[in-house]
TORBA-832062 format. One record per residue (C-alpha): residue in one letter; x, y, z. Coordinates in steps of 0.02 Angstrom, whole numbers, plus 50000, padded with zeros to 5 digits. Example, Ala and Ser with C-alpha at 12.3 -4.5 7.8 and 13.67 -1.06 7.14 Angstrom:
BEGIN
A506154977550390 S506844994750357 
***
This chain:
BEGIN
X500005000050000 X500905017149953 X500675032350051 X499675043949953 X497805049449963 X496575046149800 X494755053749776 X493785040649818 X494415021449937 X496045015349875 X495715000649757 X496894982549771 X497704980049621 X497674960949627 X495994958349712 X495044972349640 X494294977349812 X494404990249901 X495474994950055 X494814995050206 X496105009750284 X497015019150143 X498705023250122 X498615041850177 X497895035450350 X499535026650369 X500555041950348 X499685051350442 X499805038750574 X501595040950545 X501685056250563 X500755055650740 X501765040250774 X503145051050788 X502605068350837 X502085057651004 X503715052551053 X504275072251063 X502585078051165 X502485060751264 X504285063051314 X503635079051410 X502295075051466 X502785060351540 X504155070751650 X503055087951655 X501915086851801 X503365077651916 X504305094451855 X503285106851900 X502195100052064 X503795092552131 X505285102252068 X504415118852051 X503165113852216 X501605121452117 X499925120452202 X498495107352148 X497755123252104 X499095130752005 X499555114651907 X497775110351874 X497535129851794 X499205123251691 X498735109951636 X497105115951568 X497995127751481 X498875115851409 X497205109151341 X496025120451312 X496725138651285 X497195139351115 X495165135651051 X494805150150962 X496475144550853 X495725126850836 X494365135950743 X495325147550640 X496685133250583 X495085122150539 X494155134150438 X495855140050333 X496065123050282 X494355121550248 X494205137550148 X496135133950079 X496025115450031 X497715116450086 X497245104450232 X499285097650243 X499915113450233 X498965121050403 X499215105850498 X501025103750432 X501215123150529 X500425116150679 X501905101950688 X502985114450673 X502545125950808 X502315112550916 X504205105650881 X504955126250924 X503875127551084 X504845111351155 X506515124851136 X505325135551235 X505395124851360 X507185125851395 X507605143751377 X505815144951509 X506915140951653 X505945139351833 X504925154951765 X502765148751768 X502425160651652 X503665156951536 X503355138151539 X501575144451514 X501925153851379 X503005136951311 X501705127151347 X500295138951265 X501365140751071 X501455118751099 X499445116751117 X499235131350989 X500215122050872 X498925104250933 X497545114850903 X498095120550725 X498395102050668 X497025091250735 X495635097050645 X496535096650455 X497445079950510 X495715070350552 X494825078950406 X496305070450315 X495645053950372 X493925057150358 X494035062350189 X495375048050130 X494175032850210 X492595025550172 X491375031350299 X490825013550361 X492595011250407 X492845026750500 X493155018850677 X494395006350592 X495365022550509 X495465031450649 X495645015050771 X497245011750652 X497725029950658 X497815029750873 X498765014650867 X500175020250790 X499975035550907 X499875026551050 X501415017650984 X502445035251008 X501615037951176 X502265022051241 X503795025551176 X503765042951233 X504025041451424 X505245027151380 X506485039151283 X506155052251402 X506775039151553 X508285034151433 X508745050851409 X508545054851590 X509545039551644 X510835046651517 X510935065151563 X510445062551744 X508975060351840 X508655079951843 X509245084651655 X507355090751599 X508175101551489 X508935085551402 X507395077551348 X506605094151309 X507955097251151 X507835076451134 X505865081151093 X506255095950984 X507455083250878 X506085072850862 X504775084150828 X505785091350690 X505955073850607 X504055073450616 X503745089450505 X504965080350373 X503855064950350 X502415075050352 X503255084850214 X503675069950111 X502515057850115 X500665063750160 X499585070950018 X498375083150031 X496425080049990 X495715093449887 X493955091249832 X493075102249740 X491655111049814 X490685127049775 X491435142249842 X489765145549951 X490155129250047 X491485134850128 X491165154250158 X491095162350303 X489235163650320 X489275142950282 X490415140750439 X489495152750556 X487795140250505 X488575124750535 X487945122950704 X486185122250609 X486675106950521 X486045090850565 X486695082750714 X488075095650738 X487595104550883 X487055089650975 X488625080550944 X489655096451013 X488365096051166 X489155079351201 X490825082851177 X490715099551295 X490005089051426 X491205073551403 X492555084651432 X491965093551595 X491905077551681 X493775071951598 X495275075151716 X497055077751666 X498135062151642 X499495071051756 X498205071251918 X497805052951889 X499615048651871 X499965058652039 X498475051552143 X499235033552079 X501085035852124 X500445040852304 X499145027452314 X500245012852234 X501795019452322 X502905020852190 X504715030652199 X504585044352092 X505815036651959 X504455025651930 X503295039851860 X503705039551695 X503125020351679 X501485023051707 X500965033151562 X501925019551472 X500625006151542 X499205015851493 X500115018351292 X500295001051296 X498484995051332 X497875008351227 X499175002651099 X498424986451110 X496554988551098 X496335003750988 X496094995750811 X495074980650878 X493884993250959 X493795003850804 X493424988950706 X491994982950827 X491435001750837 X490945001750661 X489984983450691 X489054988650876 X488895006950866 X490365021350907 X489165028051029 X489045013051129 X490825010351137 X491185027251160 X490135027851318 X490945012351394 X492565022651390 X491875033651502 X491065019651600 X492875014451639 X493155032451667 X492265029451824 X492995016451878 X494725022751876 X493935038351987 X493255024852081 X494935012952124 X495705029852167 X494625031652313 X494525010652347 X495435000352493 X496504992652374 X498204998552374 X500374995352300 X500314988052123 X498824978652117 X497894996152122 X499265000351992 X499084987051852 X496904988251880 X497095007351857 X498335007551712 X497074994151602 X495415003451663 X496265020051584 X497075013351439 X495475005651381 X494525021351396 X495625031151276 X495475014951162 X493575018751165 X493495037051139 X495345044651086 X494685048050888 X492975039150906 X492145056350924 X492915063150760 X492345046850685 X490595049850739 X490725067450703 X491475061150517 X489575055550462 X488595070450554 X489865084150470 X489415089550276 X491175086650172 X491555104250125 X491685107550312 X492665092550383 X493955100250471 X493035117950506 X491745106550615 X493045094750682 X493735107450759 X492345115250822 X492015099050926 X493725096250980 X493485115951037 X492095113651132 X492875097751241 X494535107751255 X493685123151339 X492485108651450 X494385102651512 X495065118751546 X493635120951665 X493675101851721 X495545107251776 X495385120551872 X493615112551957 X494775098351995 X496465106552074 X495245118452159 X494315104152259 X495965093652272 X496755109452362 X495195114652452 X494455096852507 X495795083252461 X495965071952320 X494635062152404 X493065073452374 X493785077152221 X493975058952143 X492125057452200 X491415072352132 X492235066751967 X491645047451959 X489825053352010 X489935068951863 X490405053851721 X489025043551771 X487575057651763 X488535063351598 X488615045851516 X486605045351549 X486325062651464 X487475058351304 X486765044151265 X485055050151263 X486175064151149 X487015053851037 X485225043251006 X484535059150946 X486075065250837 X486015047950752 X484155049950724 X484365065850622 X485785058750519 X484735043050473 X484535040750269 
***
């Protein structure tokens, strides 16, 4: 299978039938694959930085790392609608990649300063927000849409593959350089990064369809929230992501509760990257069979139940290994299976414009989720605040699904 993307499902030349995940999909995957390993190197050594090292409040890091998340939104929207309006989908998300790769330099010259690692950390999810919404138009528009959940389930797995080899590089480098050489895995990521932009460069094509000019003007993307389904799937996305905490507080809650060294904190985003790394395609292939609303919802299901073990008797690495699993089965079920939903509700001209209007609406959700969580943490422990969490999933997995029923309902033939 070469790496290119065609106007309509890639066709086997011996069999005559037509691929299931195209070639484009692959490179993109690539492309991820490798753009991982830079921002999982970080962020597998970035909270232990700044709540230890820098001895930053729940309150503070959670305000952080929402920030990381959900600041740059209103740039999610602009990068989506230029390559919309453009058709020069590989060229905005190629600038994303690229501003994500300098920020990691940011990181280095930032120092012990907050605000400049805020700053750092602001130009890196800028750059995220740029690319995600031209990247999964990419896929959208280079798969069949009743293989959507195996494109993108195929697409996370060779992401996850860079996030479990992320923290692992990140720990060699560290093991290397010395246990407190941050600034040596921050270049290592830049490096990286920068090799990532190259691939991109070389071997993904961009899809350019044409469409009438009055699909994609302005006046089209202001309506698009009148389209069918659309503002009922970004309903659901909002309120999935106000009930989603940050990977670094789970992390922290874990190394205290399974009473791990802190050399050991690394490792345990590498757990989750490898159960993710394990179950994403097969769930994206039984997503399109059962329903990606269904599966989608038992991520969150497992959600709670991570929320839930955090506040259990059970303790060391038993608590560990059932935590790890729970967590890296959730992001198998919903890491790209919103954009696949979103893939059938969204008209074509409009892909990425309305992909990243979604992924806008559950990045501002988890700035707030962020902040509601470090505030309770440092206000009434991690206790109330695990609880508060796992009982907020459960009353939002009720209300989406009676969502998603509807949104599928207005989409039907």
């Amino acid at each position: 299978m070469y790496l290119s993307t065609v106007s309509r499902p890639e066709v086997n030349a011996v069999s005559g039938r037509r691929a299931r995940v195209s070639g484009n999909v692959f490179a993109l995957g690539a492309v991820s694959l490798i753009t991982d390993i830079s921002s999982e190197m970080v962020t597998a050594v970035l909270p232990l930085y700044l709540v230890v090292g820098l001895s930053m409040t729940p309150l503070a890091y959670g305000a952080l790392d929402g920030l990381y998340t959900g600041a740059t939104a209103l740039l999610r929207l602009v990068g989506g609608y230029v390559a919309d309006r453009t058709r020069h989908r590989k060229a905005v998300a190629g600038l994303g990649y690229g501003l994500a790769a300098v920020a990691k330099l940011g990181l280095i010259t930032a120092g012990t300063s907050g605000t400049a690692i805020g700053l750092a950390i602001t130009a890196d999810r800028a750059g995220k927000g740029l690319r995600t919404g031209p990247r999964d138009a990419l896929i959208t528009l280079s798969s069949p849409e009743q293989h959507l959940g195996r494109a993108f389930g195929v697409h996370r797995t060779m992401d996850a593959m860079g996030a479990f080899a992320g923290p692992l590089a990140a720990i060699a480098v560290l093991w290397w350089a010395g246990s407190q050489a941050f600034n040596a895995v921050f270049f290592t990521s830049f490096v990286v990064a920068a090799f990532g932009v190259v691939v991109l460069v070389l071997f993904v094509q961009d899809r350019r369809e044409d469409v009438p000019a009055k699909a994609v003007s302005p006046r089209a993307a202001f309506g698009l929230l009148r389209h069918k389904g659309v503002g009922g799937l970004l309903l659901a996305a909002s309120l999935l992501g106000l009930v989603t905490v940050g990977d670094g507080f789970v992390y922290l809650l874990l190394q205290k509760r399974g009473e791990l060294s802190m050399g050991w904190f690394p490792i345990l985003a590498v757990g989750t990257s490898l159960v993710y790394l394990l179950l994403a395609t097969p769930i994206g292939v039984l997503a399109d069979k059962i329903g990606r609303a269904k599966v989608m919802l038992t991520g969150y299901g497992a959600l709670a139940v991570v929320y839930a073990a955090l506040l259990g008797p059970v303790n060391g690495l038993p608590l560990v290994i059932l935590v790890l699993v729970l967590y890296g089965f959730f992001y198998a079920c919903t890491d790209g299976m919103l954009m696949a939903l979103a893939g059938r509700v969204l008209p074509k001209s409009l892909k990425a414009t309305g992909m990243s209007l979604v992924q806008t609406g559950q990045a501002v959700a988890y700035l707030g989720s962020s902040v509601l969580f470090g505030l309770s943490w440092q206000l009434w422990g991690s206790a109330v605040a695990c609880a508060a969490a796992g009982g907020a999933v459960v009353v939002t997995i009720v209300t989406t699904a009676v969502i998603f029923a509807r949104v599928n309902r207005s989409v039907q033939p």
